[in-house]
Each structure stands twice: as structure tokens, then as C-alpha cells.
TORKOL-4160 file (C-alpha; in steps of 0.2 Angstrom, whole numbers, padded with zeros to 4 digits, m for minus):
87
<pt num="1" X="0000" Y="0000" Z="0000"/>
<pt num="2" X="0016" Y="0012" Z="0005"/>
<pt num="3" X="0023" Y="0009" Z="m0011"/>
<pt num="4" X="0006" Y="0011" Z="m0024"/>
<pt num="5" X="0000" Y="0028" Z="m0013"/>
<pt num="6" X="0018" Y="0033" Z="m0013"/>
<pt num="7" X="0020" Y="0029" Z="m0032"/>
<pt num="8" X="0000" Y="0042" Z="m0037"/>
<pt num="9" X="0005" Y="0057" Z="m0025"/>
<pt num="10" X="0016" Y="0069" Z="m0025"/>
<pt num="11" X="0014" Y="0074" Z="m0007"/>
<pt num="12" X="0028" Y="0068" Z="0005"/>
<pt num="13" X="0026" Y="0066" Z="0023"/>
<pt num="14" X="0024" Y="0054" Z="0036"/>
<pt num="15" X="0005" Y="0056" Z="0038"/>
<pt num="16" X="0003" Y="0051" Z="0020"/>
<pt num="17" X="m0002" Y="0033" Z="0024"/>
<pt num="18" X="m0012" Y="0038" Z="0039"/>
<pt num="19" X="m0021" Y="0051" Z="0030"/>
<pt num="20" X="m0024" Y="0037" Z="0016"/>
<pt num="21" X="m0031" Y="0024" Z="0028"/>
<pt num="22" X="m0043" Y="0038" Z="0037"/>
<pt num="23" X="m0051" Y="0042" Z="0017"/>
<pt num="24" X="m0053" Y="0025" Z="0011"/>
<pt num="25" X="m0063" Y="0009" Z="0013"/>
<pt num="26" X="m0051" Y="m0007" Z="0012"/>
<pt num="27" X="m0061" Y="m0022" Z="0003"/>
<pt num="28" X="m0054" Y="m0039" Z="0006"/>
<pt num="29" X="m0060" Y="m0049" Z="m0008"/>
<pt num="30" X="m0060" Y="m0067" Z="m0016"/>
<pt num="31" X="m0067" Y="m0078" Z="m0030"/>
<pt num="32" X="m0082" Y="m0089" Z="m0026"/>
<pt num="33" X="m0090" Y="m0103" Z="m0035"/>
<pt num="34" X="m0106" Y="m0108" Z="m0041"/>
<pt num="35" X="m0117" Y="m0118" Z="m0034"/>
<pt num="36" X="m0111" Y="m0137" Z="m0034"/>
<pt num="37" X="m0128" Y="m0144" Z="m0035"/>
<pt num="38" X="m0121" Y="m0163" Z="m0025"/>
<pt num="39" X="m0121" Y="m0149" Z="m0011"/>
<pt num="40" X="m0136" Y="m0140" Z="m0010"/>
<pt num="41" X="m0139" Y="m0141" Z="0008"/>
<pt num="42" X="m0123" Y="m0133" Z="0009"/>
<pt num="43" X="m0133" Y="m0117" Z="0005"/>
<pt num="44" X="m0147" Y="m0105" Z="0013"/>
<pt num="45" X="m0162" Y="m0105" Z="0005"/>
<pt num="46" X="m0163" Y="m0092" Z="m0009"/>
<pt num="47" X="m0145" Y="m0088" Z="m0006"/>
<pt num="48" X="m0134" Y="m0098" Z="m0023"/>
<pt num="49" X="m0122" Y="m0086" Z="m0031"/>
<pt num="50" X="m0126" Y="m0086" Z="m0047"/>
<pt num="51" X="m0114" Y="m0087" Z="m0063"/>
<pt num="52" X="m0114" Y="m0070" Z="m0073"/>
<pt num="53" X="m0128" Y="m0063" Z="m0063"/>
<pt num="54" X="m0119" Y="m0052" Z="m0052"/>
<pt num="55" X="m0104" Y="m0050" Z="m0039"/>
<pt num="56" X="m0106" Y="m0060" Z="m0023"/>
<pt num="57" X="m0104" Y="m0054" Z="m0006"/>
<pt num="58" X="m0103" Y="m0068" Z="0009"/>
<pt num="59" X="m0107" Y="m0064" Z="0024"/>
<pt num="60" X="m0107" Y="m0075" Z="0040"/>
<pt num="61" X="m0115" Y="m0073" Z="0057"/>
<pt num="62" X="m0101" Y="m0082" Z="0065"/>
<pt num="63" X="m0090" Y="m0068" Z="0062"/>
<pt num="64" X="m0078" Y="m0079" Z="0051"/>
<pt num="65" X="m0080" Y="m0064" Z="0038"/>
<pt num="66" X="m0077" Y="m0046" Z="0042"/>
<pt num="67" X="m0095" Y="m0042" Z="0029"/>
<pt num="68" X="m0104" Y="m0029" Z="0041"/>
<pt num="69" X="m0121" Y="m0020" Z="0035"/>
<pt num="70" X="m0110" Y="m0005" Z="0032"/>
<pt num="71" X="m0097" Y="m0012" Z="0021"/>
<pt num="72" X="m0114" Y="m0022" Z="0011"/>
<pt num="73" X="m0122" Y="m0005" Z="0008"/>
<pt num="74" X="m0107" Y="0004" Z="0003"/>
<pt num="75" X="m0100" Y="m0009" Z="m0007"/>
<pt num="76" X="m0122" Y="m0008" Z="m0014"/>
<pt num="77" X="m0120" Y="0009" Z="m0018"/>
<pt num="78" X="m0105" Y="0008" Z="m0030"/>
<pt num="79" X="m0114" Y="m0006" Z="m0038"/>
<pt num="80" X="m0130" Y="0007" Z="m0043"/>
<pt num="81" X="m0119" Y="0018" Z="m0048"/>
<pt num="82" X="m0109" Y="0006" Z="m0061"/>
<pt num="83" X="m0126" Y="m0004" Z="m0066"/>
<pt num="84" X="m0120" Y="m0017" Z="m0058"/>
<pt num="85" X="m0130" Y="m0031" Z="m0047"/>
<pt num="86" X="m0123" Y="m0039" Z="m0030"/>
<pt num="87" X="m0130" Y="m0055" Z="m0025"/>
């Protein structure tokens, strides 16, 4: 991250990265699959990502993913404004 903000700005200074991390929203991301249909029980109902339908966000009560309401609705809002769908 040092390195790529360092590399786009032509400001110097320690607070850089700081400063960075305070206006962004880090997305940690992954590729999924489609639904194996030998394990459909490994799904909830109405909940099977979908091939070319739309990006997918996981989410898990357990806490095992970071997926919050807030990050969901963000991440919702840049998919209006690109036409995109999320599933």
C-alpha cells in the first residue's frame, strides 16, 4: 500500500499513509464458486451465487467474515452507480 499511494501522490510526509487509511474503505476480496448442485444443503435458501448474474458478497453470522451492514451498503451503492448487481 506504501509503495502504490507513494508511487500516485506527489505529497511527502509521514501522515501520508495515515491520511490514506482515514479516506478509504479497504475491501478484502475473493473468487467464489457456483453452486455445486451434489451440495445443496450446503446453502441457505434463496441464497446460490449465481454465474454471470452479479458479484457476490458472503457474509457469516459467525464472524468468520469481516462483511458488516455498512461495508454491504457501501459496497451496494458503488454497484448502482456502475449498473452493476450484488448478490
Amino acid at each position: 500500500m506504501e509503495r502504490i499511494v507513494g508511487s500516485i501522490s506527489d505529497k511527502a510526509g509521514a501522515n501520508l499513509m495515515s491520511q490514506t487509511y482515514a479516506n478509504s474503505f479497504l475491501v478484502s476480496s475473493d473468487v467464489t464458486h457456483a453452486v455445486n448442485p451434489n451440495f445443496l444443503n450446503a446453502y441457505l435458501e434463496n441464497h446460490s451465487p449465481r454465474l454471470n448474474v452479479g458479484v457476490v458478497v458472503s457474509a457469516d453470522s459467525n464472524g468468520h467474515m469481516t462483511t458488516d451492514a455498512v461495508s454491504t451498503a457501501l459496497l451496494q451503492r458503488v454497484a448502482d452507480k456502475i449498473g452493476a448487481k450484488l448478490q
